[in-house]
C-alpha positions as CSV (number, residue, x, y, z in Angstrom):
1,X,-96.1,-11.8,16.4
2,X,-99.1,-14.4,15.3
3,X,-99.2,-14.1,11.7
4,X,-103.1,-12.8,11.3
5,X,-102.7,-10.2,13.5
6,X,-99.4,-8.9,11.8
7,X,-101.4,-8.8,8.7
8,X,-103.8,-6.8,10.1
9,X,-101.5,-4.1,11.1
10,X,-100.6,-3.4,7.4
11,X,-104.4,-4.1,6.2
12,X,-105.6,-1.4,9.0
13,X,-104.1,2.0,7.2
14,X,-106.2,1.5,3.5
15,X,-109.3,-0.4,5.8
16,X,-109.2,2.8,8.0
17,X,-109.7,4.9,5.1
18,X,-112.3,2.7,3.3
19,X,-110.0,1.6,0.6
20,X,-109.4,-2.0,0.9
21,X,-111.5,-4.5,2.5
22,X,-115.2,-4.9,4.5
23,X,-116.6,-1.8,6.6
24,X,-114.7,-3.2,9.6
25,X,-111.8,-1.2,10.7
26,X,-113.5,-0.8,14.5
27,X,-113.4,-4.5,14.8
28,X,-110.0,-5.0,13.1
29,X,-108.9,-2.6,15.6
30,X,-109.8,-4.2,18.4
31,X,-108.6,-7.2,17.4
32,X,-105.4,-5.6,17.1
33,X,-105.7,-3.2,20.6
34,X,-106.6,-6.9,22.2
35,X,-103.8,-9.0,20.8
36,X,-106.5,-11.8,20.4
37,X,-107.3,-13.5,16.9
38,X,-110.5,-16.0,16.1
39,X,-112.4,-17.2,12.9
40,X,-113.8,-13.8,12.6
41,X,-110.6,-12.3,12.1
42,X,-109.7,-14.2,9.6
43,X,-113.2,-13.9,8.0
44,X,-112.5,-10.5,7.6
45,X,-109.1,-10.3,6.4
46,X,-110.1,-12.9,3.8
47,X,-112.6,-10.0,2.2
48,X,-109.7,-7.9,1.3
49,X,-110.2,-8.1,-2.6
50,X,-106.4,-7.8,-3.7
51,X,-104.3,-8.8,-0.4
52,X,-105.9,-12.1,0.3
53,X,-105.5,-13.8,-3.0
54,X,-101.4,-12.6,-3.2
55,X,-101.2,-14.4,0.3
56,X,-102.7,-17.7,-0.8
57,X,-100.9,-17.4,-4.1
58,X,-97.5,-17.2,-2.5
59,X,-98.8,-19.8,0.5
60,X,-99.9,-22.2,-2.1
61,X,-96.3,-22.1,-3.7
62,X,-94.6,-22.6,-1.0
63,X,-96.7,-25.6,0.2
64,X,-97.4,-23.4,3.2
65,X,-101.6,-24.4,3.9
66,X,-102.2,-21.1,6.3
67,X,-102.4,-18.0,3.8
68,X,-102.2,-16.1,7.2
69,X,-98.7,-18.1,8.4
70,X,-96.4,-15.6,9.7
71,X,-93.7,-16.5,6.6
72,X,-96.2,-15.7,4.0
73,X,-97.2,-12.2,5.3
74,X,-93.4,-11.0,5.7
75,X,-92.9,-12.4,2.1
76,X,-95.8,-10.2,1.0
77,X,-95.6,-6.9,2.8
78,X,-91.8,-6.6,3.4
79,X,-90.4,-9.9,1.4
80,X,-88.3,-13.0,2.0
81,X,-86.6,-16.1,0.8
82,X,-90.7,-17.5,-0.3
83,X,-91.0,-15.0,-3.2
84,X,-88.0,-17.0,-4.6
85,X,-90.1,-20.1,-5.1
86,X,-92.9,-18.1,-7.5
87,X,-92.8,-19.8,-11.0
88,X,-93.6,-17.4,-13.7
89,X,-96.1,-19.1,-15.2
90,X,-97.9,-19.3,-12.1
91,X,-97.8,-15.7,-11.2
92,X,-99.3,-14.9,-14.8
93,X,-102.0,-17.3,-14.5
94,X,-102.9,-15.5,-10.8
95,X,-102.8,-12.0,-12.1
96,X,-105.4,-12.9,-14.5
97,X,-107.5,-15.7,-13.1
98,X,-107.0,-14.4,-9.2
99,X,-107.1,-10.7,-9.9
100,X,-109.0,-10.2,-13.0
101,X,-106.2,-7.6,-13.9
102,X,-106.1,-8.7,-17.7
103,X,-109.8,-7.3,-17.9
104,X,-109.5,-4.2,-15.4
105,X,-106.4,-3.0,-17.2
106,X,-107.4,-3.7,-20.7
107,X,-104.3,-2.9,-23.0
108,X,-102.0,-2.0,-20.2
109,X,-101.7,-5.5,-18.8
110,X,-99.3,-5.9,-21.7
111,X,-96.9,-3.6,-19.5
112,X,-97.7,-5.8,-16.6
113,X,-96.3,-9.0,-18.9
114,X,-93.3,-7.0,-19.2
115,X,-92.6,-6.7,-15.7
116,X,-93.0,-10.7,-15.6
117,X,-90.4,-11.2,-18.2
118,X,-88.1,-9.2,-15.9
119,X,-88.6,-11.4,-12.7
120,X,-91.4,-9.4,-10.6
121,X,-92.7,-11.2,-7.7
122,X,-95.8,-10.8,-5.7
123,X,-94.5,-8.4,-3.4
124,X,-96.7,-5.6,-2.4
125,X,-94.6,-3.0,-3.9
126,X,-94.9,-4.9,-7.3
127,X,-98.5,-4.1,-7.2
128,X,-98.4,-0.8,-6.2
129,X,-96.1,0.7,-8.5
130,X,-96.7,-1.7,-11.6
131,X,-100.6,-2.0,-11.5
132,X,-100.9,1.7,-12.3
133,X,-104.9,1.4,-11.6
134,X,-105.6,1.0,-7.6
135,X,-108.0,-2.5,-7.6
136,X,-109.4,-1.9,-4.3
137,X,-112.5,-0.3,-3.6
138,X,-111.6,2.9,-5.7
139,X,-110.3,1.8,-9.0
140,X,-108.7,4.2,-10.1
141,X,-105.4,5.3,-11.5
142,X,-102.1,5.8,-9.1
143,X,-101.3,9.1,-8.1
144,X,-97.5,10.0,-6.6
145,X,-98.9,11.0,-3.5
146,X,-101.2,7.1,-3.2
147,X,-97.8,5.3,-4.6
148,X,-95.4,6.8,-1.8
149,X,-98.7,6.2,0.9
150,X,-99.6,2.7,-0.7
151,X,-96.2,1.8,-0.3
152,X,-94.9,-0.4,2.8
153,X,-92.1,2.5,3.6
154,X,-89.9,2.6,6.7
155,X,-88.2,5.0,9.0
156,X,-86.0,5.7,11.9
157,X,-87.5,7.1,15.0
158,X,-86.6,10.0,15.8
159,X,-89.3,11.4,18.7
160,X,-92.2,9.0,20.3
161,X,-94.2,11.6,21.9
162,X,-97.4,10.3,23.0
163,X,-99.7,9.6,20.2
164,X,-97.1,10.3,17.5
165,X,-94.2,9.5,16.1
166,X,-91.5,11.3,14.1
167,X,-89.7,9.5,11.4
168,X,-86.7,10.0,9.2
169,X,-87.8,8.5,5.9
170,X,-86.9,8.9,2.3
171,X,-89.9,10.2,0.4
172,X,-91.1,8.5,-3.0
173,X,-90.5,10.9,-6.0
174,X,-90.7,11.5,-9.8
175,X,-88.3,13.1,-12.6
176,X,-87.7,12.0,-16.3
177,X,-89.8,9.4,-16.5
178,X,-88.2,7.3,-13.4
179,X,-89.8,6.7,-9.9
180,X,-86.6,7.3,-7.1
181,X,-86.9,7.5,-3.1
182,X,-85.3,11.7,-2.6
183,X,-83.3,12.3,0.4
184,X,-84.7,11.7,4.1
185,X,-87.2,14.2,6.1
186,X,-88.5,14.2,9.1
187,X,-92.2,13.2,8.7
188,X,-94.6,13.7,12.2
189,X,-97.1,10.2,12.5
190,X,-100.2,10.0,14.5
191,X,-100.2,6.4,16.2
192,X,-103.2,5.2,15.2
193,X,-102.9,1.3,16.8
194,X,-102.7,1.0,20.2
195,X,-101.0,-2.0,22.1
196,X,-99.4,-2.9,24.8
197,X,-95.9,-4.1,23.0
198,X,-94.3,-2.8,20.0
199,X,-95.8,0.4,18.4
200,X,-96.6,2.0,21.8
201,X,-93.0,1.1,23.2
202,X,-90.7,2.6,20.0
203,X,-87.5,4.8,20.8
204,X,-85.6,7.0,19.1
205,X,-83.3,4.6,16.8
206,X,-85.9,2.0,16.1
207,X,-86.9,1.5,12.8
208,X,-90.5,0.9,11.8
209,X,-92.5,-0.2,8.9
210,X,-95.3,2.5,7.7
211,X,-98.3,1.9,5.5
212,X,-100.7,4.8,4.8
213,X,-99.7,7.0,7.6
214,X,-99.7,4.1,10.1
215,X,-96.8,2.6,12.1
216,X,-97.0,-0.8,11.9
217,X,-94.2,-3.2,13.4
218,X,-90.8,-2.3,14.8
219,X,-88.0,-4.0,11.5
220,X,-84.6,-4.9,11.5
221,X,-82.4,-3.6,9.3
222,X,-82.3,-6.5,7.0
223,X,-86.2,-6.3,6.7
224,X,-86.3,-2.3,6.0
């Protein structure tokens, strides 16, 4: 799949709900619906506050000059080999200078630092469970429920039944102080994208990627 458009599938769950990015999510949609991408597309993805600058971050890293090549959005929602080639220093400099995280966080950032010294990367999941304070539209602070929605999660099909989806998945949870993915339920998924390939042709076996209640892609197991 065209890198711009695979982005879009994760960026349309938080959009959808008015949490990341421009007041577009009938447009981003229909971009997605149509399978057809153009500088407006790109004008638009480029407005999401948080997601755009990772992209270019890891892009520029990797000497990669399309923040929007397919590489660099696996590496950032689901994560590959690129996230290898992130130099610390770098990554520090872009969570203050590209995110402006030192000044939204205040004292917390030094437990952001932390998570530097111990090799974090700028993988989605990095920001949503170690930037405790949501930096989209709604800055506020994490809650279990936004973690475990924010989250790219996956899950096995295990019904496609019209405009849903059930999934097996392992829910995100919380005891003594330690975040830990529980034992798998069945979770029911309204198919909010439609297309003509992928999301509208899941099985029961396939595996998919989920971002806030939203099917995005059909994974392998080495992805998931």
């Amino acid at each position: 799949m065209d890198g711009i458009l695979r982005c879009s599938r994760y960026a349309f769950g938080p959009n959808r709900l008015h949490y990341c990015g421009p007041d577009a999510n009938r447009e981003i949609g229909a971009y997605i619906t149509e399978k057809e991408e153009d500088p407006g597309l790109t004008k638009l993805l480029k407005q999401f506050e948080t997601m755009y600058p990772y992209l270019r971050h890891i892009a520029e890293a990797n000497h990669i000059r399309d923040p929007f090549d397919e590489r660099v959005v696996e590496a950032y929602w689901l994560g590959n080999e690129l996230l290898e080639h992130i130099e610390k220093k770098k990554f520090y400099h872009h969570l203050i200078d590209g995110l402006n995280l030192k000044k939204k966080l205040g004292r917390s950032f030094a437990l952001v630092e932390a998570k530097l010294e111990q090799n974090a990367v700028p993988h989605h999941s990095f920001h949503v469970f170690d930037i405790w304070k949501r930096t989209g539209h709604l800055e506020k602070a994490h809650t279990l429920e936004s973690m475990d929605e924010c989250r790219v999660s996956w899950g096995t099909v295990t019904a496609a039944e019209g405009p849903s989806i059930t999934v097996k998945m392992r829910p995100l949870l919380y005891a003594n102080g330690k975040l830990y993915l529980g034992e798998e339920v069945r979770k029911k998924i309204n198919r909010k994208l439609e297309a003509t390939y992928d999301i509208e042709q899941l099985a029961p076996g396939d595996l998919v990627s989920i971002h806030w209640s939203v099917p995005c892609e059909k994974i392998t197991p080495t992805q998931a």
